[in-house]
C-alpha positions as CSV (number, residue, x, y, z in Angstrom):
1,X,-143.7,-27.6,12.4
2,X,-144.6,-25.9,15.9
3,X,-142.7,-25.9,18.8
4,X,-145.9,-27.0,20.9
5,X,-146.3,-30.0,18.3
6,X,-143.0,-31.0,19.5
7,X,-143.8,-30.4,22.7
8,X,-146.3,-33.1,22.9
9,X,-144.3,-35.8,20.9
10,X,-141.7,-35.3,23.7
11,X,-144.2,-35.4,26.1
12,X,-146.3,-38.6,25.3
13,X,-142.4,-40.3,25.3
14,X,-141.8,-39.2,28.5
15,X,-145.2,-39.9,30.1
16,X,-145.7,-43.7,28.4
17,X,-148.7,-42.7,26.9
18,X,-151.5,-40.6,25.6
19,X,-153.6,-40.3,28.3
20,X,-150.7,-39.6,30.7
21,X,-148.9,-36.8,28.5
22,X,-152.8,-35.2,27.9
23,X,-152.7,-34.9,32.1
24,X,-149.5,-33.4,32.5
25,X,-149.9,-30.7,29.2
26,X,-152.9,-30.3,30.6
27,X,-154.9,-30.5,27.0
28,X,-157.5,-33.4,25.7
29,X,-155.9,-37.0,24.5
30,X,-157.7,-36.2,21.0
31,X,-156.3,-33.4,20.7
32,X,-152.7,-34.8,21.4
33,X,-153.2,-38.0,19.1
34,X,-154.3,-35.0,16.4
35,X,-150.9,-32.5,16.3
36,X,-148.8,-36.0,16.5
37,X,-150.6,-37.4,13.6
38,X,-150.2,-33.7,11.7
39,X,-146.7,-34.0,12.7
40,X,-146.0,-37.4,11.1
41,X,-147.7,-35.9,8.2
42,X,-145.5,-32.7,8.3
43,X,-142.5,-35.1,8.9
44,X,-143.2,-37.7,6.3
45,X,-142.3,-40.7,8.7
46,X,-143.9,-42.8,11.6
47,X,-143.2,-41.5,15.0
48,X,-145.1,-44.4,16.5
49,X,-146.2,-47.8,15.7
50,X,-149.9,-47.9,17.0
51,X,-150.9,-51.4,18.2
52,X,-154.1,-52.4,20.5
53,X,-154.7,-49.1,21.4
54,X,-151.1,-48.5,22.6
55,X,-148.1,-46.5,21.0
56,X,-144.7,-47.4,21.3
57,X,-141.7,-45.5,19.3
58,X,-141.0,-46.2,16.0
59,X,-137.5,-46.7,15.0
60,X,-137.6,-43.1,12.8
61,X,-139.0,-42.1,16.0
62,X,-136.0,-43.0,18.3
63,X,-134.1,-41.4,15.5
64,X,-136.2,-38.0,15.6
65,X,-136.3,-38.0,19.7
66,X,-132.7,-36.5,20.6
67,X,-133.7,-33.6,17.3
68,X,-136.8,-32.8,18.9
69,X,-135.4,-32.7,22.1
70,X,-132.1,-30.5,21.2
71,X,-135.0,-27.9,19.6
72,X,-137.0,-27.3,22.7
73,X,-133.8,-26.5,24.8
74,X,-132.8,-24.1,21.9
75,X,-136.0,-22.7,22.0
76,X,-135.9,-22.5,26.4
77,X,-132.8,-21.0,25.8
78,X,-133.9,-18.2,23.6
79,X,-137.0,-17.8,25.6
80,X,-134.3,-17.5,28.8
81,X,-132.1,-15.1,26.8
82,X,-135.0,-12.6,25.9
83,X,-136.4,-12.5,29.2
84,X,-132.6,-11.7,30.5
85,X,-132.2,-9.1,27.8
86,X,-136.0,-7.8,28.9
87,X,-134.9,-7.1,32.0
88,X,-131.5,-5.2,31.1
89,X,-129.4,-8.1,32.1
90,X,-126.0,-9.3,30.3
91,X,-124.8,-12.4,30.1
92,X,-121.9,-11.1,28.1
93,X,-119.7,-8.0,28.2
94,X,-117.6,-7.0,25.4
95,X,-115.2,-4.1,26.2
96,X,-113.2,-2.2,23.4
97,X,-110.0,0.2,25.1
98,X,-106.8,1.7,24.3
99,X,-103.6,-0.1,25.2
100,X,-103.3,1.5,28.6
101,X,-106.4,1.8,29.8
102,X,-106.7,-2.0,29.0
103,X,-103.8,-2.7,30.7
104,X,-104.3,-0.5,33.8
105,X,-107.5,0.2,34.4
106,X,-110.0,-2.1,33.1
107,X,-107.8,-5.5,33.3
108,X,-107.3,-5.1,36.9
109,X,-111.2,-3.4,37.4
110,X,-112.1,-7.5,35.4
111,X,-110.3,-8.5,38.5
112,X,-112.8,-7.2,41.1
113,X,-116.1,-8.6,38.8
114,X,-117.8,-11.2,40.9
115,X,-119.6,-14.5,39.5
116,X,-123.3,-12.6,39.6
117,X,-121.6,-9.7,36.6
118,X,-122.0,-10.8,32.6
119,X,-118.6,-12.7,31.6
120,X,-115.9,-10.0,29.4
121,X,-114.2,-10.0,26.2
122,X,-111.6,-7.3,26.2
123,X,-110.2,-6.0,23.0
124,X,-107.4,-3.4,22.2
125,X,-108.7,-0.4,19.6
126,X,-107.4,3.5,19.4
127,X,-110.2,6.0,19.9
128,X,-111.7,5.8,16.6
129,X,-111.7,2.3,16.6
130,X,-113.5,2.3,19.4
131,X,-116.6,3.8,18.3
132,X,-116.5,1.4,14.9
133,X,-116.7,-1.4,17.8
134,X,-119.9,-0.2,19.3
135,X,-121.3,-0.1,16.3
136,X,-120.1,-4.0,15.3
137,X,-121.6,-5.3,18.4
138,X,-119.4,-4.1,21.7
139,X,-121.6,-3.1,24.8
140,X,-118.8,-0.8,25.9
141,X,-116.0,1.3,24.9
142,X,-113.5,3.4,26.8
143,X,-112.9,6.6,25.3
144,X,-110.0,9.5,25.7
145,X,-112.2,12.6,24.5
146,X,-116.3,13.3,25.6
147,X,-118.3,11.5,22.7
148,X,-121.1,12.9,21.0
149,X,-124.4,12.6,20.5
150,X,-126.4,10.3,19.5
151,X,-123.9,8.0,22.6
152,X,-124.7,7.9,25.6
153,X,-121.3,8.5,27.6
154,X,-120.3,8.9,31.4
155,X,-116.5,10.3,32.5
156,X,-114.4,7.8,34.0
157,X,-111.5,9.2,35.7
158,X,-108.6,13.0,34.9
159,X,-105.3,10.9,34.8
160,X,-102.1,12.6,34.5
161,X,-99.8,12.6,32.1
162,X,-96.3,11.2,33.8
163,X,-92.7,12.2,32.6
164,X,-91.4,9.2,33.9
165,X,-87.3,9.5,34.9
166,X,-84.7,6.7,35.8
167,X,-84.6,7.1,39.9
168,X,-81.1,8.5,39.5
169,X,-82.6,11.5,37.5
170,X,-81.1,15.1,38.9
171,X,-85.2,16.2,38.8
172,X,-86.5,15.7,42.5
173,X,-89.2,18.4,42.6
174,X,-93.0,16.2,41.8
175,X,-93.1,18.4,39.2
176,X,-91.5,19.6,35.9
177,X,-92.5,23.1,33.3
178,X,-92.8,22.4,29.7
179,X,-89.3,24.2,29.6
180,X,-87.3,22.5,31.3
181,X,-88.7,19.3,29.7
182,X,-88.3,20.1,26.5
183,X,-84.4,20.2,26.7
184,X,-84.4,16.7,28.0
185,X,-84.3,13.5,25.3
186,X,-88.2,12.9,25.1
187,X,-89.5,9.2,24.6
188,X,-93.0,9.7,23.3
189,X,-95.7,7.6,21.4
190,X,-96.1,8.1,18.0
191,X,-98.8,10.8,17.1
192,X,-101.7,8.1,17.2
193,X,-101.5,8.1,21.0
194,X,-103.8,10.7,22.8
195,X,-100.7,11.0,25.5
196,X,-98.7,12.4,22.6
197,X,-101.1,14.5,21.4
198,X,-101.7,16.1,24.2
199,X,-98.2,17.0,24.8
200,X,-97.9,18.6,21.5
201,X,-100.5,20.5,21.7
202,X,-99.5,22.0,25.6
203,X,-95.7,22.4,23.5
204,X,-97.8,24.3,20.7
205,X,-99.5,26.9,23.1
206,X,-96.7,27.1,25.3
207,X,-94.4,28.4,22.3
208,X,-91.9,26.1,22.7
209,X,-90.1,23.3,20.8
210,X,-89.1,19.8,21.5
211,X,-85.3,19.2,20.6
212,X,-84.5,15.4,20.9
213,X,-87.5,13.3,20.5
214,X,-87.6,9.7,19.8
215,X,-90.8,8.1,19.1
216,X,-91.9,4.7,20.5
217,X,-95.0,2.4,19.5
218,X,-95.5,1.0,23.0
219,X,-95.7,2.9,26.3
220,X,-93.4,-0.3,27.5
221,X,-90.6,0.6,25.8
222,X,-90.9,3.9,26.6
223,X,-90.8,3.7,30.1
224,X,-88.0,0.4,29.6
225,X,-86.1,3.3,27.5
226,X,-86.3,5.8,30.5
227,X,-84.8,2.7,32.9
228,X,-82.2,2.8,30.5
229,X,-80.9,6.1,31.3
230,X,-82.3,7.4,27.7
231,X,-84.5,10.1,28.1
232,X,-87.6,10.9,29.7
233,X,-90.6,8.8,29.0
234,X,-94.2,10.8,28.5
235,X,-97.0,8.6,29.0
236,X,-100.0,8.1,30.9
237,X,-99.3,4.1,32.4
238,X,-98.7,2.8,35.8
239,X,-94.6,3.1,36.5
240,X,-92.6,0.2,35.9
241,X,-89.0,-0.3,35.5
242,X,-88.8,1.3,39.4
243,X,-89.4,4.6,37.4
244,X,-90.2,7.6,39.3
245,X,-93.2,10.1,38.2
246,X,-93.3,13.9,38.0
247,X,-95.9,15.6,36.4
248,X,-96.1,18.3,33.7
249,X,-97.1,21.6,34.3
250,X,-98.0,23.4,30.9
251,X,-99.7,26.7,30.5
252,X,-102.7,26.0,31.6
253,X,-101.6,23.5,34.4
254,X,-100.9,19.5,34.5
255,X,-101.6,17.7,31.8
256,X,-104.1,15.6,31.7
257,X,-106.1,12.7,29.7
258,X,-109.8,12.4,30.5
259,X,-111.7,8.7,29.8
260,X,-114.9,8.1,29.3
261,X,-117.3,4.9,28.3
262,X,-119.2,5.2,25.9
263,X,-122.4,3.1,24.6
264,X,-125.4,3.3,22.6
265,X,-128.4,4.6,24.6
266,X,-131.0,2.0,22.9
267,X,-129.1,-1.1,23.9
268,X,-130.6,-3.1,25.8
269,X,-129.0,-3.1,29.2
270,X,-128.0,0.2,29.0
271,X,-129.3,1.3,32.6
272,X,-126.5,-2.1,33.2
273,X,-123.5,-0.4,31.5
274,X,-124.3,2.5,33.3
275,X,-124.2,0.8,36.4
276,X,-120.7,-0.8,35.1
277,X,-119.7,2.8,34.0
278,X,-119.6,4.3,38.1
279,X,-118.2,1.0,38.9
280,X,-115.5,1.6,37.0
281,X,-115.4,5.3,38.0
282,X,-115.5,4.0,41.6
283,X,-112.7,1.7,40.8
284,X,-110.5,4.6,39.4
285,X,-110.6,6.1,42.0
286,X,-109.6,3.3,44.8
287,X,-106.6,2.2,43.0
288,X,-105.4,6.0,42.3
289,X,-107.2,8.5,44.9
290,X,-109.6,11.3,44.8
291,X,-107.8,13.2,42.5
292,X,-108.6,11.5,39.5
293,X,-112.4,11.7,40.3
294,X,-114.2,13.1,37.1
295,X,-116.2,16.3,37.8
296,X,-119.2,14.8,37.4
């Protein structure tokens, strides 16, 4: 069964007649009455019941119409899609992100899209999973270390790593040494967390050692913690809890987490996530100043 075959059943309903659907598809009425008649034959039922010359639609035939009908828009759908796709257009955007960046970057960057960008679907997933997402079907995926070939990648924004303190803290200076921070109570993540990592490694080369540390599973509850007059909360999210931010200065200066967005360079609107990629560069820095920008 052809799409075309279809094409003309629909059409000689819709026109009233041989003659009139052969004008408007723009082929011979022979040529019409032959693909419906190969049709019936393909179908095994009567479309039409033929009578002086006329045809009018048999009751399988009512039956059939809506079927028929319901395949051509599938198929000028799919004909709609590929063109979209052919021209490195999205009509969807699925986004795979850690916890944080989810929650303050690329949430409130879904708040800026406007009705002309692909509709998202955000999901949560640590680094690793991240790149297991691209390859399961996500366009995009937001990244805390440079990936590697064969991805392509773009750098998104240098955030810093906060030690977050209760407003009533004794530290007033914007900044803290790994010294000094390590005889405070320290609310960290637990070692999955890039935030964590990085601070053990900057404790590591720094030749120090963490006393009191207490780990936490959310960044929340760190920071709700450090409200609570427990210790000092390392992370890399917005403040909340009125919490007030200093940054780390370890032996080779602030700490830092770098993000990146990743994809796979043969999709098909890849010159479109690259777009979306400095967009959310762009966005980075607007909501948190120049400082963040990426060396590009």
């Amino acid at each position: 069964m052809e799409l075309r075959t279809l094409g003309y059943f629909v059409a000689v309903v819709e026109a009233g007649s041989v003659s009139a659907a052969a004008e408007a598809v723009r082929i011979t009425q022979p040529a019409i009455s032959r693909q419906l008649r190969q049709l019936e034959h393909e179908l095994g039922i009567s479309l039409f019941v033929r009578s002086a010359g006329r045809l009018r639609l048999s009751a399988a035939g009512r039956e059939f119409l809506p079927h028929a009908r319901d395949v051509l828009r599938s198929a000028d759908g799919a004909r709609a899609a590929a063109r979209s796709y052919a021209a490195g257009r999205l009509e969807r955007l699925t986004i795979a992100a850690p916890t944080t960046t989810l929650t303050d970057v690329i949430a409130p960057f879904l708040a800026t899209l406007s009705s002309d960008d692909p509709m998202p679907t955000v999901f949560e997933s640590d680094p690793r999973g991240a790149y297991d997402a691209l390859r399961s079907g996500a366009d995009l995926a937001i990244v805390t270390e440079a990936p590697h070939s064969p991805l392509a990648s773009a750098p998104i924004a240098v955030l810093p790593v906060w030690a977050y303190v209760a407003v009533d803290h004794p530290w007033q200076a914007p900044t803290i040494r790994l010294p000094a921070l390590v005889e405070e109570t320290l609310l960290v993540l637990t070692p999955g967390f890039k935030p964590r990592q990085i601070l053990d490694l900057a404790i590591e080369r720094a030749g120090l050692t963490a006393g009191d540390v207490v780990e936490c599973s959310n960044p929340q509850v760190a920071q709700a913690l450090a409200a609570a007059g427990r210790g000092v909360a390392i992370v890399t999210d917005d403040p909340r809890f009125d919490l007030r931010g200093v940054e780390i200065l370890g032996r080779d200066g602030p700490l830092r987490i770098e993000l990146f967005a990743a994809w796979e360079p043969e999709h098909h609107a890849a010159a479109t996530l690259a777009r979306l990629a400095e967009r959310l560069r762009d966005f980075c820095v607007e909501r948190y100043g120049a400082d963040v920008a990426p060396a590009v």
